[in-house]
C-alpha positions as CSV (number, residue, x, y, z in Angstrom):
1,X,66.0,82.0,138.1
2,X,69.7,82.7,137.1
3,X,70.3,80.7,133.8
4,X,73.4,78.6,133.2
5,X,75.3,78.9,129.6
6,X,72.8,76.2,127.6
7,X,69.6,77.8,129.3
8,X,70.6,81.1,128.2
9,X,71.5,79.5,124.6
10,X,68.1,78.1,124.6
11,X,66.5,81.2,125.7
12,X,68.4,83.1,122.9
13,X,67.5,80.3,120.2
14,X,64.0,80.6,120.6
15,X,64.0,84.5,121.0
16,X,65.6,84.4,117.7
17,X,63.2,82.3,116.1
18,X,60.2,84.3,117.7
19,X,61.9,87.9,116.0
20,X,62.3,86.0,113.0
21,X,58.7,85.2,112.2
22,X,59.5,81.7,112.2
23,X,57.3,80.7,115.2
24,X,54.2,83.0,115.1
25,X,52.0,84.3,117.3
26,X,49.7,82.3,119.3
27,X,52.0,78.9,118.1
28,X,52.9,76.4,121.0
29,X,56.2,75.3,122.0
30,X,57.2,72.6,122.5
31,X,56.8,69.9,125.6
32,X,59.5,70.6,128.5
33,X,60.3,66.9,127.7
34,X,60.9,66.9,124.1
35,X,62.8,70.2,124.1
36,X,64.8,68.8,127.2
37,X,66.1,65.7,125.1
38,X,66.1,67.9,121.8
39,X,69.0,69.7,123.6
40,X,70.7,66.8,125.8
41,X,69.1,68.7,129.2
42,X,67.3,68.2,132.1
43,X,63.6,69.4,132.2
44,X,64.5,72.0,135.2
45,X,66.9,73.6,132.3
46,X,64.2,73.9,130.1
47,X,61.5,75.0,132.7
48,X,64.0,78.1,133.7
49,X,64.2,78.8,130.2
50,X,60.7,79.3,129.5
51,X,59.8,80.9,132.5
52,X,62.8,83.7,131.3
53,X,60.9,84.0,128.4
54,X,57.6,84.6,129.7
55,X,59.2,87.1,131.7
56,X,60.4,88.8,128.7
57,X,56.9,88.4,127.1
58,X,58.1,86.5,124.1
59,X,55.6,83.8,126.0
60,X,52.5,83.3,127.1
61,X,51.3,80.4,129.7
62,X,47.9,78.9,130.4
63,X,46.7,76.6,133.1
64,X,47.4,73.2,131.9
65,X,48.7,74.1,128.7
66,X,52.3,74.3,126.9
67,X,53.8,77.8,126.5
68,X,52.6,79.6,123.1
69,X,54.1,82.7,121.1
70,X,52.5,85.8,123.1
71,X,50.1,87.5,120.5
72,X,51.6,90.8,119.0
73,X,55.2,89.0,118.5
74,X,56.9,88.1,114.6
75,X,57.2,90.2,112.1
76,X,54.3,91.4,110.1
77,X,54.6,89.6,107.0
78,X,56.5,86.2,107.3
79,X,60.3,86.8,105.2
80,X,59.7,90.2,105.3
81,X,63.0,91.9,106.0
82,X,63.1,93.5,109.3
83,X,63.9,97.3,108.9
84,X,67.2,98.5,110.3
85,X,67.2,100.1,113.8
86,X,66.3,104.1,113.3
87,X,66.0,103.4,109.6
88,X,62.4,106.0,110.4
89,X,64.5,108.2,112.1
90,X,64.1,111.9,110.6
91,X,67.1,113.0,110.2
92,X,68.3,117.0,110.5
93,X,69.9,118.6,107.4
94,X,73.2,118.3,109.0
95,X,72.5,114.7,109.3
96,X,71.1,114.5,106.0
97,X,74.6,116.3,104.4
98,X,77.0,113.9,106.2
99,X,74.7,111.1,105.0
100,X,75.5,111.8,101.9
101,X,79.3,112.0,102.2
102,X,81.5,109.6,100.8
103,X,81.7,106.4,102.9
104,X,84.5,105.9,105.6
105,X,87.4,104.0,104.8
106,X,88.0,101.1,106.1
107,X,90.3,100.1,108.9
108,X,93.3,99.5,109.3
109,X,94.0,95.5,109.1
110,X,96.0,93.8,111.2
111,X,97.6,90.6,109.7
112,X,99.0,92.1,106.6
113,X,102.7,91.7,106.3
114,X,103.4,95.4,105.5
115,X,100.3,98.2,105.6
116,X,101.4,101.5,104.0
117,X,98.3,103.6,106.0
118,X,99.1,107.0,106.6
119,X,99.0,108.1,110.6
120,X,99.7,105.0,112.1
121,X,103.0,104.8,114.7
122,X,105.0,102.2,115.4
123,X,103.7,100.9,119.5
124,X,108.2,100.3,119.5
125,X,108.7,103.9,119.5
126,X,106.1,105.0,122.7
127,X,108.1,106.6,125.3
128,X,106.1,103.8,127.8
129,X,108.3,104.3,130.5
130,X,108.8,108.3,131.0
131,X,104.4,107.5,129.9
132,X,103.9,104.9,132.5
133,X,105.5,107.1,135.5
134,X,104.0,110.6,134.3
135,X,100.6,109.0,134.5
136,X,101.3,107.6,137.7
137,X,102.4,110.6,139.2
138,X,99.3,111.9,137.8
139,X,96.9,109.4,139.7
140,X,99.1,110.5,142.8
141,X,98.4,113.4,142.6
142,X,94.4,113.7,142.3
143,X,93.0,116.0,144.3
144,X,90.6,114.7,147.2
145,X,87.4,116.1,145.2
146,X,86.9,114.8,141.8
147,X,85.3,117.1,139.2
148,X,84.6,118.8,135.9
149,X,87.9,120.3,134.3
150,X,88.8,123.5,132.0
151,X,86.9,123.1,129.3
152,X,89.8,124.7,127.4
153,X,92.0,122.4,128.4
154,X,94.5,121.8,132.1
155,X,95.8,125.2,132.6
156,X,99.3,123.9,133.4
157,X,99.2,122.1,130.2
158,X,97.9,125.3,128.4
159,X,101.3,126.7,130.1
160,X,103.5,123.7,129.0
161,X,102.4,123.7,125.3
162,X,103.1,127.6,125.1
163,X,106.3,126.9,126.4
164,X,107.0,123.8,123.7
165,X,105.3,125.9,121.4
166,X,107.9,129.2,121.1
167,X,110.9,126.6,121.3
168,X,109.5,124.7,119.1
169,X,107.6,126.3,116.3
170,X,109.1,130.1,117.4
171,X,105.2,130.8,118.1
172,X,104.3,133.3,120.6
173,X,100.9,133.2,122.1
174,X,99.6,133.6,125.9
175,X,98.3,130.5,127.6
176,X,95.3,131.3,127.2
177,X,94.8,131.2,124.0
178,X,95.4,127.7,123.9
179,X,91.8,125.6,123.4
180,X,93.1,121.5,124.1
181,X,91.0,119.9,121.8
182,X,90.5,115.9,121.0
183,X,93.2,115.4,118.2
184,X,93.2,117.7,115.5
185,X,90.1,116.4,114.1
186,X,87.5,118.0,116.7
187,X,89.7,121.1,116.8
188,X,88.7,121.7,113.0
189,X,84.9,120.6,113.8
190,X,84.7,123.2,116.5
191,X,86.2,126.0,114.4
192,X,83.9,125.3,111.1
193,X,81.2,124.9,113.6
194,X,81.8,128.4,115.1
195,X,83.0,130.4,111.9
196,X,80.4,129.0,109.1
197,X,76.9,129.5,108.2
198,X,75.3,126.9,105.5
199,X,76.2,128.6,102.4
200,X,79.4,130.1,103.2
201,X,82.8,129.3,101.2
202,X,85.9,127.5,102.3
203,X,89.0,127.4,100.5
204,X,90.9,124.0,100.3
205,X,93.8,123.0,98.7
206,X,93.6,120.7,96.2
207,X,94.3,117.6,97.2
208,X,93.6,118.1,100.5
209,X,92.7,116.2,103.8
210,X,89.6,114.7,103.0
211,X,88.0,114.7,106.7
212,X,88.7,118.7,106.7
213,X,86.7,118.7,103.5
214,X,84.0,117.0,104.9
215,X,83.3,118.4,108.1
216,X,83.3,121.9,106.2
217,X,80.4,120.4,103.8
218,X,78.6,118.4,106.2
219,X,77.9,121.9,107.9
220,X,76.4,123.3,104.7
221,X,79.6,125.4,103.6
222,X,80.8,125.7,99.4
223,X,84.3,123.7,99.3
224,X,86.3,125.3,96.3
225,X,89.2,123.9,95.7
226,X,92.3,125.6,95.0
227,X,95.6,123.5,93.3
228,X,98.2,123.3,94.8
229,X,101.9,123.2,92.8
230,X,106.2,123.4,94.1
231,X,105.4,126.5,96.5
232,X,101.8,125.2,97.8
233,X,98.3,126.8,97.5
234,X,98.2,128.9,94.3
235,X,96.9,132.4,96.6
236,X,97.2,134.5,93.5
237,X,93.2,135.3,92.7
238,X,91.6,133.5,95.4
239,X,87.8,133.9,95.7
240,X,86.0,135.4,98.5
241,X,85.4,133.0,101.0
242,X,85.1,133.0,105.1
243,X,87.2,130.5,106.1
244,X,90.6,129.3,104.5
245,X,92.4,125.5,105.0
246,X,95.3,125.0,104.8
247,X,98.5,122.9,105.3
248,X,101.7,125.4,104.6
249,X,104.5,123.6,106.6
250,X,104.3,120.4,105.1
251,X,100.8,120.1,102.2
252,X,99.1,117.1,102.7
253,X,99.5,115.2,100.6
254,X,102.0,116.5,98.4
255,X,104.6,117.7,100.5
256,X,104.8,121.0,99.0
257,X,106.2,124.0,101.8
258,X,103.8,127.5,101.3
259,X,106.4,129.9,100.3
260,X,107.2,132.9,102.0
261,X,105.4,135.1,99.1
262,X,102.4,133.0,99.5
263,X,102.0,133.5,102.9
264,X,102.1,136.9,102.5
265,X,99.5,136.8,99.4
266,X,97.5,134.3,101.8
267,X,97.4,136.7,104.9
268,X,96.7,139.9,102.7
269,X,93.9,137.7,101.2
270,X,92.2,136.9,104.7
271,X,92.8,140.6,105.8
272,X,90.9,141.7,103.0
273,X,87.7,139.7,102.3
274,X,87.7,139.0,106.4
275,X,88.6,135.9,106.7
276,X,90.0,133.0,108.9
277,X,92.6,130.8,108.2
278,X,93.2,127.3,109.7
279,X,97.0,126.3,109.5
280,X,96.8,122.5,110.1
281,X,100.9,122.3,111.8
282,X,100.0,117.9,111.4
283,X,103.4,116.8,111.2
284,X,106.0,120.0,111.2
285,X,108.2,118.0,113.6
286,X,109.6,115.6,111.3
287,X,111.7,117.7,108.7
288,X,114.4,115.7,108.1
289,X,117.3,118.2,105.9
290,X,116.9,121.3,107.5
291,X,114.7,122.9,110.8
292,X,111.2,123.1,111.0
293,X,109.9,125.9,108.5
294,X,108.1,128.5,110.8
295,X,104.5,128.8,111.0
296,X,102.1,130.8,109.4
297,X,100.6,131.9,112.4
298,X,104.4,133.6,113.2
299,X,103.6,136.2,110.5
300,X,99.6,137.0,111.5
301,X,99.6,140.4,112.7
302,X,95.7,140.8,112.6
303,X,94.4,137.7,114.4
304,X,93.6,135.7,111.5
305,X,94.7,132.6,111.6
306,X,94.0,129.6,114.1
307,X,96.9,127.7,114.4
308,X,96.5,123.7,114.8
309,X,98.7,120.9,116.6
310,X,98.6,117.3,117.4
311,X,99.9,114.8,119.5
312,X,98.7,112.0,117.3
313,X,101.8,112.5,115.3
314,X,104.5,112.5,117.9
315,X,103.4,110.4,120.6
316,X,100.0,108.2,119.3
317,X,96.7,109.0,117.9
318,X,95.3,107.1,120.6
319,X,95.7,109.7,123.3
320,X,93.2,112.0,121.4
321,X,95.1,114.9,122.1
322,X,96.0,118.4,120.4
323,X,95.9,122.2,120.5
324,X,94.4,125.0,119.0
325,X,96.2,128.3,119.2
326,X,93.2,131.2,118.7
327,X,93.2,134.7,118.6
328,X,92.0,136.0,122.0
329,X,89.0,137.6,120.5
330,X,87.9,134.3,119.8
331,X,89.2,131.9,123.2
332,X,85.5,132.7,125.0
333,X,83.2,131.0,121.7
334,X,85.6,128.4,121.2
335,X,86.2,127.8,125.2
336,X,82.0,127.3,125.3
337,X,81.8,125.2,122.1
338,X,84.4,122.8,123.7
339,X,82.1,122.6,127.1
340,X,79.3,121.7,124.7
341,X,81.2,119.0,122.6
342,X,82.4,116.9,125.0
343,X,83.6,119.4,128.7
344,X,86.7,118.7,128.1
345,X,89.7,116.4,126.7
346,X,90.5,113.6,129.0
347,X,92.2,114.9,132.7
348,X,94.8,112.4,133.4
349,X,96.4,112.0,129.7
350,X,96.5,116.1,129.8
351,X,98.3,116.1,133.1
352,X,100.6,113.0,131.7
353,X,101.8,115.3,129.1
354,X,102.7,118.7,130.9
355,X,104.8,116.3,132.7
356,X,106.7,115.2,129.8
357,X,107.2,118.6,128.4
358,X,108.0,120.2,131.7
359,X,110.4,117.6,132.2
360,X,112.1,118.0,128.5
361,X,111.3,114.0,128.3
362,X,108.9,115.3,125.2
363,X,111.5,116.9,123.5
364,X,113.8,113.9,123.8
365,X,111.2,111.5,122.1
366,X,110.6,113.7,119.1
367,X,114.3,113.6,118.3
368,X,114.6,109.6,119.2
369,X,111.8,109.7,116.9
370,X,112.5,112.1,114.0
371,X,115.3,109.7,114.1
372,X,113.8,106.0,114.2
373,X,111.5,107.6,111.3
374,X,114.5,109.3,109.1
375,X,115.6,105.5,108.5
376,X,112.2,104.2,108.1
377,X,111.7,107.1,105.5
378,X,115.5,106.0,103.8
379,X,114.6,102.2,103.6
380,X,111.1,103.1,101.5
381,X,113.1,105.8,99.4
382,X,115.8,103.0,98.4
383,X,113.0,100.3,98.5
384,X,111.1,102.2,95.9
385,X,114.1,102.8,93.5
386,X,115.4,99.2,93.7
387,X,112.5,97.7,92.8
388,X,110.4,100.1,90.9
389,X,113.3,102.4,89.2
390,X,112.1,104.9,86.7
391,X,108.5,103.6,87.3
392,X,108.1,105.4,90.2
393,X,107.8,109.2,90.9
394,X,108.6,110.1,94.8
395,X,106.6,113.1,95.8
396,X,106.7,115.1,99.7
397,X,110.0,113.3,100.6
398,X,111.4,115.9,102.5
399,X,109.4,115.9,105.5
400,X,106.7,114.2,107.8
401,X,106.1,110.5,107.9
402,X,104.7,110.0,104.2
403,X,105.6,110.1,100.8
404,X,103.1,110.1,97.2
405,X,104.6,107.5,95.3
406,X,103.4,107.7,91.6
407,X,103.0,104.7,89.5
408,X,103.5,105.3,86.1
409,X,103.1,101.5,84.9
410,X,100.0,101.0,86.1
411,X,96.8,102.6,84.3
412,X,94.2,104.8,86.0
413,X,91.2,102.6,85.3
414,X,93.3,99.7,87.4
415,X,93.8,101.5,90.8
416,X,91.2,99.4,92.3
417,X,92.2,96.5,91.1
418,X,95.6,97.1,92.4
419,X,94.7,97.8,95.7
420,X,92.9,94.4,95.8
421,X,95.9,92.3,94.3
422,X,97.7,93.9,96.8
423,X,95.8,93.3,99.9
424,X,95.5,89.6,98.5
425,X,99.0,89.7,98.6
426,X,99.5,90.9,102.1
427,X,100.1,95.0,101.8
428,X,97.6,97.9,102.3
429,X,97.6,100.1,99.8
430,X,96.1,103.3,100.0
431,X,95.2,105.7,96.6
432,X,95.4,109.6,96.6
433,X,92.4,109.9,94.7
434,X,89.9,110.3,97.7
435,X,92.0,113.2,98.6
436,X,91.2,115.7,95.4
437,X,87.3,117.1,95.6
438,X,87.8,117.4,92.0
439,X,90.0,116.7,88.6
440,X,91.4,113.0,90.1
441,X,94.9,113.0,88.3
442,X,95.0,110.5,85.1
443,X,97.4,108.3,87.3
444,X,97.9,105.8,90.0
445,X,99.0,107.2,93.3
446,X,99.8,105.7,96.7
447,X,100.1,107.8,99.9
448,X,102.2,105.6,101.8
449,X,102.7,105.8,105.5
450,X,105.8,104.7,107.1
451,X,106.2,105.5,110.6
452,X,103.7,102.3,111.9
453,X,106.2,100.3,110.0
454,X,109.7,98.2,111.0
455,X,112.5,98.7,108.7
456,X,112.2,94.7,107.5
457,X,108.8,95.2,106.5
458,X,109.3,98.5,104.5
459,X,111.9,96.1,102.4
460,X,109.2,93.5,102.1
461,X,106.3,95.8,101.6
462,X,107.5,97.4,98.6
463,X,109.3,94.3,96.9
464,X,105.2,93.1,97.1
465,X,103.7,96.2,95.8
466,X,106.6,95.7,92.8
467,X,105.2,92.0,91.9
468,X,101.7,93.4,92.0
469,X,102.7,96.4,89.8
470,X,104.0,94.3,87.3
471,X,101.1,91.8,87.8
472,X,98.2,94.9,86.8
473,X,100.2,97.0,84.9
């Protein structure tokens, strides 16, 4: 029998109690009549609930007699604690590695009059409109048999983002070597997935994108991390390693721009101990003083480097959408390790967006864009010297949609406690520190996002975060 909302409560309340160990095996229940006026029911409500039960096998029934526990129910030992679901499990040594990574952060939290969070957009700035009718015109156009796509991505967006790609970044590639990938993320799990053994070595810079770091350990690999300084990863003496990481247009965090010495050191290095390089392009679109610095890829004459773009930047992380650019010895692995992920990034979003960028309507929102976030990125820079004046050192101002802000009035040992004064106090503050592998600076850093944030609340945020400055320094 179908149960109503208070038979299915009742039916969940003595389920409950049954799991618990609370009523144990072989116990009776009690009389439809009692349990009827216990619950302000009629006796039919009650019936239907323990005939769902017996169903279930949480009961047993006898001729004549009330319902009782079915035997074999309740936990073993009455106030034992239950285990937790796959707690037995075996897990590989894969599984066993990322188990023992350092815990995810926590997410972002709405209600919080200004969060500094690095990555998140503002919803004012989504092109909804030139979205909503690309999409549409996508749905319109389905063809009349509905199947499994490229698992390298839409070939006319392949075509579209090599297009964007040369006006854009000046980086020539065939279509082809375009591999459409979930955000950036799953493009650098599929390429330390397909370019590492368990031992191997990875170069980092230091600090360095902390979910790069871990997907190369979780597979097994050596991080070492290399510091980074003005020009970007030190490449003089780098150590033999398979596979380097880095971020040369705009170094998360730090802002620094690999310089054109560097690159050559870098691509001299990878040349000679055989190596791959992953250029992470994140955020190259937002330079805000002079044009986008070219990539790295630009300068690889020996099919070295894998070169790595996002839409999560320009349009919204939500779309799950980015590119990797690989050399074409390399498209057939990485084209088969992308039918195994997941078959392929999502049809209708990729469709959406060749429409966009064949239409130029792309374009157009990265300068409304680079444009809406120049002021945000104004408002914290003059926020930040108003209220925290020499206190403060501003670090990676010059691009993307973050900035390191340095606090020299607060102690080291009190970062935690400043994060927590400040989240009582309505901001989200967000520390460097998980971003370095090793040697955490002896000071208190903030990477703070502005792109998710109004103007208004930039101005609030940061007159906050000078109160609770003053408050734990």
């Amino acid at each position: 029998m179908k149960q109503d909302g208070i038979g299915q409560r009742i039916v969940a309340a003595i389920r409950r109690r049954i799991e618990a160990g609370e009523d144990a095996p072989g116990a009776p229940m009690p009389s439809s009549r009692a349990l009827a006026a216990e619950w302000g029911v009629s006796r039919t409500t009650v019936t239907a609930a323990y005939d769902q039960l017996v169903a279930e096998g949480y009961l047993e029934v006898r001729p004549g007699a009330r319902p009782r526990v079915a035997t074999g129910l309740g936990r073993g030992a009455r106030g034992a604690p239950a285990a937790a679901p796959g707690s037995g499990a075996r897990l590989s040594a894969f599984g066993k590695r990322l188990a023992a990574l350092p815990p995810l952060p926590p997410a972002g939290m709405d209600g919080l009059a200004a969060d500094f969070r690095y990555g998140e957009l503002s919803a004012r700035d989504f092109p909804r409109l030139a979205w909503r009718q690309a999409v549409t015109a996508a749905v319109l156009r389905s063809p009349p048999i509905l199947r499994y796509g490229d698992p390298a991505g839409s070939p006319r967006l392949r075509a579209a983002l090599q297009g964007y790609l040369w006006r854009a970044r000046g980086l020539r590639c065939a279509a082809s070597q375009i591999i459409v990938v979930n955000g950036s993320q799953q493009g650098i799990d599929l390429a330390a997935r397909l370019l590492l053994d368990p031992g191997d070595a990875v170069v980092m810079e230091e600090p360095g994108y902390a979910l790069a770091r871990h997907a190369f350990a979780a597979l097994g690999a050596r991080v070492l991390p290399v510091t980074v300084d003005g020009e970007g990863l030190r490449t003089a003496g780098l150590p033999p390693a398979r596979l380097a990481y880095v971020t040369p247009s705009h170094q998360y965090p730090l802002g620094a721009v690999l310089s054109a010495a560097r690159r050559r050191e870098l691509l001299a290095w990878a040349k000679g101990c055989g190596a791959q390089v992953i250029e992470d392009d994140y955020d190259s679109e937002y330079r805000y003083d002079i044009a986008p610095v070219p990539p790295l890829q630009a300068m690889d004459e020996e099919g070295r480097v894998l070169y790595l773009g996002t839409a999560s930047k320009t349009l919204s992380p939500t779309l799950r959408l980015g590119w990797l650019v690989v050399p074409p010895g390399l498209v057939e692995p990485f084209t088969q390790a992308r039918r195994l992920a997941d078959r392929h990034a999502p049809a209708l979003e990729q469709e959406a967006l060749a429409t966009l960028i064949e239409e130029g309507a792309y374009e157009r929102h990265i300068r409304r864009a680079r444009r809406l976030n120049a002021e945000r990125r104004a408002a914290l820079l003059a926020a930040l010297a108003r209220y925290l004046g020499d206190s403060v050192v501003v670090e990676g101002a010059e691009a993307g949609l973050h900035v390191v802000a340095w606090l020299l009035d607060v102690p080291a040992e009190r970062a935690a406690a400043l994060v927590a004064t400040g989240r009582a106090a309505g901001i989200g503050l967000h520390p460097v520190t998980p971003l370095f592998a090793e040697g955490v600076p002896g000071r208190v850093g903030l990477v703070m996002g502005y792109a998710g944030l109004e103007v208004a609340a930039i101005e609030r945020g940061v007159g906050v975060l000078a109160e609770v400055v003053r408050g734990v320094g």
